[in-house]
C-alpha positions in Angstrom: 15.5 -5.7 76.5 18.5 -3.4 75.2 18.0 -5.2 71.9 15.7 -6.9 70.2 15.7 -10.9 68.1 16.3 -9.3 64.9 19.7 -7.0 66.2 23.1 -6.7 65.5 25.8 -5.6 67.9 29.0 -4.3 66.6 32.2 -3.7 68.5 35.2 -2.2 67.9 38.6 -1.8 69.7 41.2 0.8 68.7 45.0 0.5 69.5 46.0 4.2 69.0 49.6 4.6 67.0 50.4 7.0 70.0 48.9 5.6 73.2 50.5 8.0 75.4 48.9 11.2 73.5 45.9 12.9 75.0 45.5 14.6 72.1 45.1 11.2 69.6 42.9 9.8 72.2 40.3 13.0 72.3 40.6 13.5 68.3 39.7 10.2 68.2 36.8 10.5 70.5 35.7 13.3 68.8 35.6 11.5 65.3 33.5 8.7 67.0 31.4 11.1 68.4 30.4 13.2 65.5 30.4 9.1 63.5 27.5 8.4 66.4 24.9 10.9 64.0 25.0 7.7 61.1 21.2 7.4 60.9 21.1 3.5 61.5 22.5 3.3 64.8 20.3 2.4 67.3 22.7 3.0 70.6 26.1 3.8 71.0 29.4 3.3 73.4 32.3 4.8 73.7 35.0 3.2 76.4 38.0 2.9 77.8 39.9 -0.2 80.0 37.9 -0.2 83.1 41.2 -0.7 84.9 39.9 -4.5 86.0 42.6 -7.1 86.2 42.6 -10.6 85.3 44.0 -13.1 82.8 41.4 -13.4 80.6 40.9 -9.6 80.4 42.7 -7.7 77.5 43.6 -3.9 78.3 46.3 -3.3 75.1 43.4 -1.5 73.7 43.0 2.3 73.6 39.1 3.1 72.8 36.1 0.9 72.4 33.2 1.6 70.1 30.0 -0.8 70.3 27.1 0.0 68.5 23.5 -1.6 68.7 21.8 -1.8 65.3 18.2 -3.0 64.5 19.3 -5.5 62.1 22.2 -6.4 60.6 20.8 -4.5 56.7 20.8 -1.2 59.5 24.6 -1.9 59.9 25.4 -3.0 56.2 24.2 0.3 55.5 26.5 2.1 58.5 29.3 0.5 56.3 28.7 2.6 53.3 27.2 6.0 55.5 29.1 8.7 54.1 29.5 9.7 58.0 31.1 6.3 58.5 33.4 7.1 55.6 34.6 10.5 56.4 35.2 8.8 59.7 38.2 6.6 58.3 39.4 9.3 55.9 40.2 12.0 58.8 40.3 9.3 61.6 42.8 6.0 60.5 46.1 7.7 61.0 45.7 7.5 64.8 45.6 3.9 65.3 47.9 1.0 64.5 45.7 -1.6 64.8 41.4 -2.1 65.0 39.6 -5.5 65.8 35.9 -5.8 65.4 33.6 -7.9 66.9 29.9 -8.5 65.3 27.5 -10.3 67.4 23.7 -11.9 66.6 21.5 -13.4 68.5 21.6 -17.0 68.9 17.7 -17.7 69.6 
């Protein structure tokens, strides 16, 4: 199983400021990259659209970021990391807009 009872999924969708810049989109990337070393994450994601089309799918978004943590105490702690931090600080001038999406199990 990718995760267990006890985990916590967290996912994140980024609407970049500039969509159309290749360079925004890799420096962002980047930042989630190097933000993938926080100690408490279990797995991580990094996407894009898949280019699939139908109504109920929403493509607006730039860059996804779901992360798999053990528990949800492994992600409260992500919140603080100063990784996670440093993140934000060099990283929140390239989007307009970010909606996250925490998930638990529901057995």
């Amino acid at each position: 199983m990718l995760i267990d009872k006890n985990g916590f999924i967290h996912h994140v969708f980024f609407w970049l400021k500039n969509p159309e810049s290749k360079d925004d989109l890799q420096q962002l990337i980047e930042g989630l990259n190097h933000l993938a070393k926080a100690r408490t994450i279990k797995e991580f994601h990094i996407g894009k659209p898949a280019g699939t089309n139908r109504d109920v799918i929403d493509t607006t978004w730039s860059v996804s970021w779901l992360l798999l943590f053990d528990n949800k105490e492994d992600q409260d702690i992500y919140q603080t990391d100063p990784v996670h931090l440093k993140f934000i600080e060099d990283c929140s001038h390239l989007w307009k807009k970010v909606v996250v999406y925490d998930t638990v199990n529901v057995a």
